[in-house]
C-alpha positions as CSV (number, residue, x, y, z in Angstrom):
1,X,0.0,0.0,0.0
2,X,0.8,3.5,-0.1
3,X,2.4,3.5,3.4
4,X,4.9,0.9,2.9
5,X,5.8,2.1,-0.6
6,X,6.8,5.9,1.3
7,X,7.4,4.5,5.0
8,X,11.4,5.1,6.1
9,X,11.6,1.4,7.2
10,X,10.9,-1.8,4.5
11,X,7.5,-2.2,3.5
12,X,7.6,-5.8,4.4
13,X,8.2,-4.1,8.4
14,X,5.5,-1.2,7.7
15,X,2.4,-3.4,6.7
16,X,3.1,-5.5,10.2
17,X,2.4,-2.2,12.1
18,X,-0.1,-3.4,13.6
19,X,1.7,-5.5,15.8
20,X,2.6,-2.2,17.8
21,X,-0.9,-2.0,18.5
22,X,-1.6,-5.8,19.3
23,X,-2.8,-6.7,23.2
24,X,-0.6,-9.3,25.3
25,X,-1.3,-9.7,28.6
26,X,1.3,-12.5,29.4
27,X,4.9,-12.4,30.3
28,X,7.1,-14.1,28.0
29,X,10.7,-15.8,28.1
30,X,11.4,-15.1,24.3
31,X,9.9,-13.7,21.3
32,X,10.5,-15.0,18.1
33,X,10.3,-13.2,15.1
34,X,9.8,-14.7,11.7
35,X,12.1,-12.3,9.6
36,X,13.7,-8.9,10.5
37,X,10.1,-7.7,9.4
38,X,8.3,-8.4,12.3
39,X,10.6,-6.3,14.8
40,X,7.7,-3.9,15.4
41,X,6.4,-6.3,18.3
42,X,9.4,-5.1,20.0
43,X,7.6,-1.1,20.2
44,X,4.2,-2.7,21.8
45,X,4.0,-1.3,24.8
46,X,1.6,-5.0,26.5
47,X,4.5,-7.0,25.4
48,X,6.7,-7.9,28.2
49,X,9.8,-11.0,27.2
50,X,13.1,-11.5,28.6
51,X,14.7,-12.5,25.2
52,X,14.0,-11.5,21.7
53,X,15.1,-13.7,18.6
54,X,15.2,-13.2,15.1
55,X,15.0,-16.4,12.2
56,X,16.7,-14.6,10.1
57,X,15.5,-16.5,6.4
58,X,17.3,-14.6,3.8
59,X,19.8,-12.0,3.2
60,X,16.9,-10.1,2.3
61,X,19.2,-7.1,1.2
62,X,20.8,-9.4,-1.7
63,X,17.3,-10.6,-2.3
64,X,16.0,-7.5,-3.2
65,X,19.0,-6.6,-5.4
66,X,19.0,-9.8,-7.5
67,X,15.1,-9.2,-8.1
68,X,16.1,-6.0,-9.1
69,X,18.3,-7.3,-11.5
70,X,16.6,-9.6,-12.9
71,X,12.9,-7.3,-13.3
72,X,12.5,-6.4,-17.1
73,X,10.3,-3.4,-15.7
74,X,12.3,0.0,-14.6
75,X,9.8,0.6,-12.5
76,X,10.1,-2.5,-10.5
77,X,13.7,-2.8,-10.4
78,X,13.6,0.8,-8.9
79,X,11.0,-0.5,-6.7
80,X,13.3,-3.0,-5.5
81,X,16.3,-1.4,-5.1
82,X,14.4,1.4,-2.9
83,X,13.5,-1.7,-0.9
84,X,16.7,-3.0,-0.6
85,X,18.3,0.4,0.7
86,X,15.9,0.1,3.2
87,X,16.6,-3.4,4.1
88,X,20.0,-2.8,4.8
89,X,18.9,0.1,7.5
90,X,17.0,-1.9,8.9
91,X,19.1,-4.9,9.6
92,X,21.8,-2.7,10.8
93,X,19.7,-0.9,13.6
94,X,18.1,-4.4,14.5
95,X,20.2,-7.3,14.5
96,X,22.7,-5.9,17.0
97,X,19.6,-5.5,19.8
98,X,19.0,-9.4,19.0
99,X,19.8,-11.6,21.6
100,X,19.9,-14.4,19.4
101,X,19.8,-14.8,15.8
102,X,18.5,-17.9,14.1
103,X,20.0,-18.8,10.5
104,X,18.6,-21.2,7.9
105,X,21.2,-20.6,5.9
106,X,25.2,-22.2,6.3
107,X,26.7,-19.4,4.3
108,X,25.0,-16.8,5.8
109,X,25.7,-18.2,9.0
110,X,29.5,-18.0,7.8
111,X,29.5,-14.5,6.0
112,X,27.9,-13.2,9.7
113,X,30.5,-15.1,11.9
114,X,33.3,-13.9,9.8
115,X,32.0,-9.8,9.7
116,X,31.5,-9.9,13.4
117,X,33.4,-9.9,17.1
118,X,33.7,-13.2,18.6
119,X,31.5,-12.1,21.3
120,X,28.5,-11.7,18.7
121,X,29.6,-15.4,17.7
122,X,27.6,-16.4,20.6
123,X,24.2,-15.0,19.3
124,X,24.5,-16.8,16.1
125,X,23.0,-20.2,15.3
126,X,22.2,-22.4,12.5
127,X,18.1,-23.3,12.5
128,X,17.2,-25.5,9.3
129,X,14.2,-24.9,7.3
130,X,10.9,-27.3,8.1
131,X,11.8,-29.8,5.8
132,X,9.5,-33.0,5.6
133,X,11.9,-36.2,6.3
134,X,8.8,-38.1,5.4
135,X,9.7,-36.9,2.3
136,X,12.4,-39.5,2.4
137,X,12.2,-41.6,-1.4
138,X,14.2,-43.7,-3.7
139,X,13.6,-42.5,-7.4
140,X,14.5,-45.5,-10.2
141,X,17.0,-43.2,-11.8
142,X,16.0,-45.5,-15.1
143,X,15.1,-42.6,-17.6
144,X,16.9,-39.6,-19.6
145,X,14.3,-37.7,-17.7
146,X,15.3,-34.1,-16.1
147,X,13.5,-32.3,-13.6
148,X,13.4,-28.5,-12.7
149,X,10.4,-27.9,-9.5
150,X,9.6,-24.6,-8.6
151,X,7.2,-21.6,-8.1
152,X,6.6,-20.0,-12.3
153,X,5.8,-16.3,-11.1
154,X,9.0,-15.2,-9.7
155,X,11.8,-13.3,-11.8
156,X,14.2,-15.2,-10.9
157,X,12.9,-18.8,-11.6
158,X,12.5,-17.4,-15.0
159,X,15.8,-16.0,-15.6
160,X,16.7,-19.5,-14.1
161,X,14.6,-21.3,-16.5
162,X,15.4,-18.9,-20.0
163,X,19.0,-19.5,-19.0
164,X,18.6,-23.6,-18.8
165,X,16.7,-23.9,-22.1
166,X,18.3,-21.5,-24.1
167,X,22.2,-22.3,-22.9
168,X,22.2,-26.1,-21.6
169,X,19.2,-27.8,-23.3
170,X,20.1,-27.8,-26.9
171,X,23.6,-29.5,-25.4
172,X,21.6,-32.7,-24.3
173,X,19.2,-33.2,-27.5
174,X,21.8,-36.0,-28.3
175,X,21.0,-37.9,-24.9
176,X,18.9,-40.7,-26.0
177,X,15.1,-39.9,-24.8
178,X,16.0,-36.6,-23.1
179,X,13.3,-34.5,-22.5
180,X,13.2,-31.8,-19.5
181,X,10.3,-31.6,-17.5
182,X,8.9,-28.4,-15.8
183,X,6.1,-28.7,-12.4
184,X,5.5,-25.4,-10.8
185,X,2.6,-23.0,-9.3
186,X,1.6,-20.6,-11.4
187,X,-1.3,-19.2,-9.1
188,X,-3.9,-21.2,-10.8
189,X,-3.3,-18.0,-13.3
190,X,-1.5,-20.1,-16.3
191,X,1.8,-19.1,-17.3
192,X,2.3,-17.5,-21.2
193,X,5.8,-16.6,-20.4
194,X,6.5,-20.6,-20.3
195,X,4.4,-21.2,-22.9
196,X,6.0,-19.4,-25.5
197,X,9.5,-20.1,-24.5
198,X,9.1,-24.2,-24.7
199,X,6.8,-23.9,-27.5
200,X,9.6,-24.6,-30.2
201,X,10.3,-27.5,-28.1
202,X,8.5,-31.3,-28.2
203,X,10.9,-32.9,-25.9
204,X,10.1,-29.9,-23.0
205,X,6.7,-30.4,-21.4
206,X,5.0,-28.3,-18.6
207,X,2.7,-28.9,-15.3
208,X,1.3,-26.1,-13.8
209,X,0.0,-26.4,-10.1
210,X,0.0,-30.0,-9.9
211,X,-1.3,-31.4,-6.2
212,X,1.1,-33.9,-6.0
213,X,4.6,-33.9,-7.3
214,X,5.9,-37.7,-6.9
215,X,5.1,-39.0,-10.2
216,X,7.8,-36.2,-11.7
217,X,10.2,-37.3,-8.8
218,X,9.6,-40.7,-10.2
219,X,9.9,-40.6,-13.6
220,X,13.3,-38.7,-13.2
221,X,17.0,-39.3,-13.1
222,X,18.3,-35.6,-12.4
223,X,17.1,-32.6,-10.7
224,X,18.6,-29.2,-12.1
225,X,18.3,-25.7,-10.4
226,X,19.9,-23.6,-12.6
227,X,19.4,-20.4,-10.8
228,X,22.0,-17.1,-12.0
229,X,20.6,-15.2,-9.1
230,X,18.9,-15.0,-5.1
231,X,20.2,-15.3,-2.1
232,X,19.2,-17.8,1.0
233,X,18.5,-21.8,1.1
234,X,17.0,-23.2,-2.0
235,X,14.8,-25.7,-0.5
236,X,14.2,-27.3,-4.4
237,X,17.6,-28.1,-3.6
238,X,16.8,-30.1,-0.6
239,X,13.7,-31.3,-1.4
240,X,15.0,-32.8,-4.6
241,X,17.8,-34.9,-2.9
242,X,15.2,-36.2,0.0
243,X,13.0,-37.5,-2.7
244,X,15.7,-39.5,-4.3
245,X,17.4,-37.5,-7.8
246,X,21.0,-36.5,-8.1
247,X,21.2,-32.7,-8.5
248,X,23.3,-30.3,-10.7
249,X,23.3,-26.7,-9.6
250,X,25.0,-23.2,-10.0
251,X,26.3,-21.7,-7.0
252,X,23.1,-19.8,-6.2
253,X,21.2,-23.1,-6.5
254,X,22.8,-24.8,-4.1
255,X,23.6,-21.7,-1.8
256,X,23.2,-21.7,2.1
257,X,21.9,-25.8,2.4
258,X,25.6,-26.7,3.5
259,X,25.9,-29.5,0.9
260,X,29.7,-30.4,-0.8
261,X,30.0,-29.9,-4.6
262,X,31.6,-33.4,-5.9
263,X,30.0,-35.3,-2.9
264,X,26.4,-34.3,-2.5
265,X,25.8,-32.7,-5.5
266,X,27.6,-31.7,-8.9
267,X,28.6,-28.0,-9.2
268,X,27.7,-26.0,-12.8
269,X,28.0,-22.7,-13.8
270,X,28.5,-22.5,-16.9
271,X,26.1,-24.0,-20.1
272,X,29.2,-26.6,-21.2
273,X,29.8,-27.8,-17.2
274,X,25.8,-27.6,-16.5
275,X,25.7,-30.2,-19.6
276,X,28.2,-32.5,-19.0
277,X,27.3,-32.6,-15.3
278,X,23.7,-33.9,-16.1
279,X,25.3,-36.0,-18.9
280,X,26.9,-37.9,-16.4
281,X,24.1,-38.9,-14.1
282,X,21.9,-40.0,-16.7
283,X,25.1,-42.1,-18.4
284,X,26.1,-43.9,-14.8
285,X,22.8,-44.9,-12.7
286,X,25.0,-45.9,-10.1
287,X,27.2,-43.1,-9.8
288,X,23.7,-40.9,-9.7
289,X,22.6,-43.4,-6.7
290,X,25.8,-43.2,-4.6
291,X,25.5,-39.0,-4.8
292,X,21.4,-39.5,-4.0
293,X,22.6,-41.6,-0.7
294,X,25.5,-39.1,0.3
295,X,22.8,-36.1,0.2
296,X,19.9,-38.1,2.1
297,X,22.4,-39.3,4.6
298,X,23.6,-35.5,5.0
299,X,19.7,-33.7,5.0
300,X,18.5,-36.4,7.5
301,X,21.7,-35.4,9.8
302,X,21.3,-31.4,9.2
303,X,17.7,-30.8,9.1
304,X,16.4,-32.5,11.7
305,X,14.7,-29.2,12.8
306,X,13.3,-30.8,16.3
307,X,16.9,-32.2,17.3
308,X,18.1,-28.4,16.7
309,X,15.3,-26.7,18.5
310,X,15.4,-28.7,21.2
311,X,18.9,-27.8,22.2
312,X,18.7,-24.2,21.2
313,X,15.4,-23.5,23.3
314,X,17.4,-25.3,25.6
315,X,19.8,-22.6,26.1
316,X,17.0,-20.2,26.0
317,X,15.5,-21.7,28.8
318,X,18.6,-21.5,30.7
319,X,19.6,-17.9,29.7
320,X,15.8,-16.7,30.9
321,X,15.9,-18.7,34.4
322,X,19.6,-17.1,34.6
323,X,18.1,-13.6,34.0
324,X,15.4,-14.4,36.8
325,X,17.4,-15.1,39.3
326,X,19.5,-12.0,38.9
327,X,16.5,-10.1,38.8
């Protein structure tokens, strides 16, 4: 609305005002906030908490410069760069107040550890993302199928995808019975951007909103996430290697899930590397399936979110009873 777009703080912060204004009549050990963008709790004047926390889900400032990059419209990539100047404010007048900060990402875990005093080291933890380990699944890796899974109204998913079939795909039309399959949510509002970039294409196929996503999983041998830009975990990524395919990524793709290029997944960056990478999971099954069991074994060890949580609200319990007892 027209406050966010002319507030001095991010509009994601200034349409959550209302949480000034909400009525709490408890007294509470911690308050966690979802995202720098919910700090305005912190101002109500009913809220009364020993600790306050921050899951801090993206490095929203790069977020907001990538999706400037990658807009076509000027007025949206100003739009976004506005918002990212404001971002950065904002995280610099919060995150040092923060008594804890909660990470879902490795690297930017990493990049905060290493631009900080070891005294702020303490504040700084890695929380992983909800993931589903019922998710856990074994995929045939039996077909010259690849996969890409993701949301089809995002900027950079479609920079991500232009990139893949315009660069990589026409480098795998050799493969016998390649094809590349698409699954994503387009809103239930169709997707002609899609449309007319596969349309040249009958070995590229499309399924928009699709309830359930296993057959695809299924009926693949590779997972690509070709992303050029974004910041934070790609849970694609992660989801991907829990239901059973061997993934090839860029950088970006596999950024902040903590996973090793060469042992959980294969590294690409450029069109030539992206190719040959997926040319060689779909030319050795059992390569494909030792690379699917090293990345299972390492999301079932790193994203068990209750084994984590338990130990962190741990110390938060701890910290508050200390805090009582000197007060």
């Amino acid at each position: 609305g027209v406050y966010g777009l002319f507030s001095i703080k991010p509009g994601q912060t200034a349409i959550r005002s209302d949480l000034r204004s909400v009525k709490l009549e408890e007294q509470y050990d911690a308050v966690l906030m979802q995202t720098e963008f919910a700090t305005d709790i912190l101002f109500n004047k009913t809220l009364k908490y020993r600790m306050a926390i921050i899951r801090v889900e993206n490095d929203e400032y790069a977020y907001y410069i990538q999706t400037a990059k990658a807009e076509r419209s000027w007025l949206w990539k100003l739009y976004f760069l506005q918002e990212a100047a404001r971002i950065r404010h904002h995280i610099a007048r919060v995150f040092p107040a923060m008594d804890m900060l909660w990470f879902i990402s490795h690297d930017e875990l990493a990049r905060y550890k290493q631009n900080h005093d070891p005294h702020d080291l303490q504040r700084a933890a890695f929380v992983p993302s909800a993931i589903n380990l019922r998710l856990l699944d074994e995929s045939p890796l039996d077909s010259s199928q690849v996969l890409f899974v993701g949301n089809l109204w995002t900027s950079l998913n479609r920079q991500a995808l232009e990139w893949y079939i315009q660069n990589v795909h026409c480098r795998l039309t050799d493969v016998s019975g390649y094809k590349f399959v698409i699954a994503g949510s387009a809103r239930g509002q169709g997707c002609e951007w899609l449309n007319n970039l596969i349309k040249p294409f009958t070995n590229i196929t499309s399924h928009l909103d699709a309830e359930d996503l296993s057959p695809f999983y299924k009926a693949s041998s590779a997972f690509v996430n070709p992303m050029r830009g974004g910041s934070g975990v790609k849970l694609k990524t992660v989801e991907a290697m829990l239901r059973g395919l061997p993934v090839v990524s860029t950088r970006v793709g596999a950024e902040g899930i903590g996973a090793i290029d060469g042992i959980h997944y294969k590294l690409a960056d450029t069109p030539s590397e992206f190719a040959a990478r997926i040319r060689e999971f779909l030319g050795d099954r059992k390569i494909a399936m030792e690379f699917v069991k090293r990345a299972q074994a390492f999301i079932v060890d790193q994203y068990d979110q209750t084994k984590v949580l338990e130990s962190l609200l741990g110390e938060v319990c701890d910290h508050c009873h200390s805090r009582k007892a000197m007060s």
